[in-house]
C-alpha positions in Angstrom: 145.0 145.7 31.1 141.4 146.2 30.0 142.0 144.7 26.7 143.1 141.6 28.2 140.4 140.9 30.5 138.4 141.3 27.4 140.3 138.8 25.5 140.5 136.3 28.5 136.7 136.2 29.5 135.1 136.7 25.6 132.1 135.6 27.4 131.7 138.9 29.4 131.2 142.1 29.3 133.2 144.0 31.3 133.1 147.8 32.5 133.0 150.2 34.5 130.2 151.2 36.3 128.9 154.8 36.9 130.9 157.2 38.9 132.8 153.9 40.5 135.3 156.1 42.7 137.4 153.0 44.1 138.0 151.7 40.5 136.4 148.1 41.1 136.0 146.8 37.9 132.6 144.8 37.1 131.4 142.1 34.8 128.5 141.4 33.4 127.0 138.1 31.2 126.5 139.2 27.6 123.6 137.5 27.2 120.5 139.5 28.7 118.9 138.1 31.5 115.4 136.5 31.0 112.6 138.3 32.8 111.9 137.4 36.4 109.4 135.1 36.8 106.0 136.1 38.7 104.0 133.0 39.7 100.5 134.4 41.2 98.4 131.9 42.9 95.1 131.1 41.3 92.6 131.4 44.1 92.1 133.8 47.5 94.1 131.4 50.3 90.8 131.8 52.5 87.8 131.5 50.0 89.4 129.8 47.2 87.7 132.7 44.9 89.3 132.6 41.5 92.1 135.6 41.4 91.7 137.3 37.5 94.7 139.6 36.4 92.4 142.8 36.2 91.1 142.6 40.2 92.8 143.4 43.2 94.5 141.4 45.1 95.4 142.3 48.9 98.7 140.7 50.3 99.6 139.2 53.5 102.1 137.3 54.6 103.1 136.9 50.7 99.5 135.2 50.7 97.3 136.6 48.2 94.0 137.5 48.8 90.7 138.6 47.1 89.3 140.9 49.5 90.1 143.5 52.5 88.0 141.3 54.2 89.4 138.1 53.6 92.8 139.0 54.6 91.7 140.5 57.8 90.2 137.7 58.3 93.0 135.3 58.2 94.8 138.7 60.4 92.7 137.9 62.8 92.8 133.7 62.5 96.6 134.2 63.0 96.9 136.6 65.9 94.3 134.1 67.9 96.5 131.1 66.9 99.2 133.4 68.6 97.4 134.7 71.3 96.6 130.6 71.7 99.9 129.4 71.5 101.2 132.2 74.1 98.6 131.0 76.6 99.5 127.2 76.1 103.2 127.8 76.4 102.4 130.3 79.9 100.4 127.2 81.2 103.1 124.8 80.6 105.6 126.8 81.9 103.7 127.0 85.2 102.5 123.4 85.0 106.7 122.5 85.0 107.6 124.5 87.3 108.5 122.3 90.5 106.6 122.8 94.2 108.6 123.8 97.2 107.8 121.2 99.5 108.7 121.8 103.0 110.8 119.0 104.4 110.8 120.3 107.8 111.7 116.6 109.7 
């Protein structure tokens, strides 16, 4: 059975994998796969400081940036824009909410 899998995909490579216990068979392109692809940004996302391949960079947020500092920074930026946006929606909410008027006639 093997042998004609082989024959009907000549494309693939097919196998078994490790100690597979349920017997799933599994294929695989026989061309190798190209190396992912890392794109790095050019610049710290707060002060725009050139990023070189031989510093460290600090990650937040999969936002790269330059410094400890500079990603606390935009840490802190972001939990105030949060802590901003809570307080807006709370005074909106009671804003909407409707008075009890007493219609005692």
């Amino acid at each position: 059975m093997e042998a004609e899998l082989l024959r009907m995909n000549a494309d693939l490579k097919v196998g078994f994998l490790g100690n597979n216990r349920d017997g799933c068979m599994k294929s695989f392109p026989s061309a190798p796969l190209p190396p992912p692809r890392f794109d790095l940004p050019d610049a710290c996302r707060l002060c725009k400081e050139p990023l070189r391949q031989n510093m460290d960079i600090y990650m937040y947020s999969d936002t790269p940036f330059c410094s400890k500092a500079c990603r606390k920074a935009q840490m802190d930026i972001d939990e105030a824009r949060e802590r901003n946006g809570i307080l807006l929606i709370r005074s909106l909410l009671s804003s909407s909410q409707p008075t009890k008027v007493n219609s005692a006639t």
